[in-house]
C-alpha positions in Angstrom: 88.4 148.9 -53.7 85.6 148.2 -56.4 85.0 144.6 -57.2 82.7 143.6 -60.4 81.0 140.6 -60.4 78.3 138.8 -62.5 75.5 138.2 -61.0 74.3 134.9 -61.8 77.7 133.3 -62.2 78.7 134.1 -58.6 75.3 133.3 -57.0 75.7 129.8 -59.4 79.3 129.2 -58.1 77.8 129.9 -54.2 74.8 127.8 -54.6 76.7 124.9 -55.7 79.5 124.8 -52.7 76.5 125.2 -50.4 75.0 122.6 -51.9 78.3 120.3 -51.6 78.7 121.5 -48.1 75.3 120.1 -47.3 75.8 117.1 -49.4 78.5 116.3 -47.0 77.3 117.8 -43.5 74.1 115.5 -43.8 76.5 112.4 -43.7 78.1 114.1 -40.7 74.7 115.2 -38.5 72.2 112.8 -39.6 72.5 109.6 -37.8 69.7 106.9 -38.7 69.6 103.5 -36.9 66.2 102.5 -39.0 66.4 99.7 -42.3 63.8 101.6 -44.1 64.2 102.7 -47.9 64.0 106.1 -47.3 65.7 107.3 -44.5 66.3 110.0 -42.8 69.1 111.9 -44.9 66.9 111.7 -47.6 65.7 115.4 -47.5 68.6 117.2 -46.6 70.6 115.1 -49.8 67.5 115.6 -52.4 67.4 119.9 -51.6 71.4 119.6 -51.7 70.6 117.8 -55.3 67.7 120.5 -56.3 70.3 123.7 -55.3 73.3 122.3 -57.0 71.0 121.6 -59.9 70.0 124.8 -60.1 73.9 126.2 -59.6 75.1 124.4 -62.8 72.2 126.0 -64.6 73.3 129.6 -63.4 76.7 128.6 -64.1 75.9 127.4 -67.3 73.2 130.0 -68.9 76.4 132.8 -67.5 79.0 131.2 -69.4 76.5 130.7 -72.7 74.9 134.0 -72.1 77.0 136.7 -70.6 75.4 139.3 -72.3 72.5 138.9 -70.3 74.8 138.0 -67.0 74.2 141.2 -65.0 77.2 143.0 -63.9 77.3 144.1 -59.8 79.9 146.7 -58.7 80.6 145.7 -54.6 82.3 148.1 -52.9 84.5 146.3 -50.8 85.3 149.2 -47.8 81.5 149.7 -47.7 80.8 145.7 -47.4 83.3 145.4 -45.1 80.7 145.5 -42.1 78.9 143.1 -43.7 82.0 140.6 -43.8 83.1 141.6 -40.1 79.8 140.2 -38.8 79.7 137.1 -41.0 82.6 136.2 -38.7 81.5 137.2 -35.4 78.5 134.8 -36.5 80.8 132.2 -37.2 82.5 132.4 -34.1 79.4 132.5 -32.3 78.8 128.9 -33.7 82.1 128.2 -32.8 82.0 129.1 -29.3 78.0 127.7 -28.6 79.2 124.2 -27.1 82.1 125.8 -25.1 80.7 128.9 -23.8 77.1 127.5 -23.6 74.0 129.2 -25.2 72.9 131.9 -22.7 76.6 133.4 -22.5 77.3 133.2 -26.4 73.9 134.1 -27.3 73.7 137.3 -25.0 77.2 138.1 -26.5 76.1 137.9 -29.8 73.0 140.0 -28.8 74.3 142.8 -27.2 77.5 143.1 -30.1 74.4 143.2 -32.4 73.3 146.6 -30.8 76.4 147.7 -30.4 77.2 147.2 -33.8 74.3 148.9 -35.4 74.9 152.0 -33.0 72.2 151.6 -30.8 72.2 154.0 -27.6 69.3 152.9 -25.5 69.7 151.3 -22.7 66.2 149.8 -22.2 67.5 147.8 -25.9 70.0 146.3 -24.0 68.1 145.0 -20.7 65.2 143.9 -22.7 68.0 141.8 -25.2 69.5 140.2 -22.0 65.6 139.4 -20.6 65.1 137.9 -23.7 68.1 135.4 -23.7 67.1 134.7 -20.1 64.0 133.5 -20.6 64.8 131.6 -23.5 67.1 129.9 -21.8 65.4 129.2 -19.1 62.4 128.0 -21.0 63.8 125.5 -23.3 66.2 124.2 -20.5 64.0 123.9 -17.5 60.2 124.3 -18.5 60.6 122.1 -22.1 63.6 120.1 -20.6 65.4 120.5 -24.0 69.1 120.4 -23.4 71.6 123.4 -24.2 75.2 123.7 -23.7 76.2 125.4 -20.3 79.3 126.7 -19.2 77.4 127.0 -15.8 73.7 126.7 -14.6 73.6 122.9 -15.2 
């Protein structure tokens, strides 16, 4: 199945739920304990202000200008790959804090391989070294925390 889609009204349309999603996630993850004018949210809420900004204007000049709106053709069977990972990302996110980072991110590492068809084994051993010694670095050698389902 084909799908047509302008180019600047759907990348206006994304850009401005991104930027409302961010909006609200910095109420959520930002925590600030200081009385000072500008605090610590401040960032995160002016670049959710800037995108949306620019959104509406793709919005807009699509809507007053669609003859200059390019038109995409997506190939939905093709993109399909693309879609299937997006949601093996998101459940990677979704399974960091239970699962702990070394087990979800060597997961997500070797599926990665696996997904683009690669056959070499030394790929593989050299993916799960990698996770290790990240791991191991940030938890024990920097003492910055991460999730663990084990190794605590």
């Amino acid at each position: 199945m084909k799908l047509k889609l302008r180019t600047n009204l759907v990348s206006g349309i994304a850009a401005s739920v991104f930027a409302v999603l961010l909006w609200f996630i910095s109420y959520i993850q930002v925590v600030d304990v200081s009385n000072k004018m500008i605090k610590a949210d401040f960032l995160p809420r002016l670049i959710a202000v800037i995108i949306f900004a620019c959104g509406i204007w793709l919005i807009a000049d699509s809507i007053r200008h669609p003859e200059k709106d390019k038109e995409k053709e997506i190939d939905l069977k093709q993109e399909s790959r693309v879609l299937i990972y997006m949601a093996v990302l998101v459940a990677y996110v979704a399974l960091f804090e239970k699962i702990g980072f070394m087990l979800d991110s060597l997961m997500l590492a070797l599926f990665t391989l696996v997904f683009v068809h690669d056959k070499k084994i030394l790929h593989y051993v050299i993916v799960a070294i990698y996770v290790t010694a990240i791991f191991f670095i940030f938890k024990y050698a920097l003492g910055i925390p991460f999730p663990t389902l084990f190794l605590k």
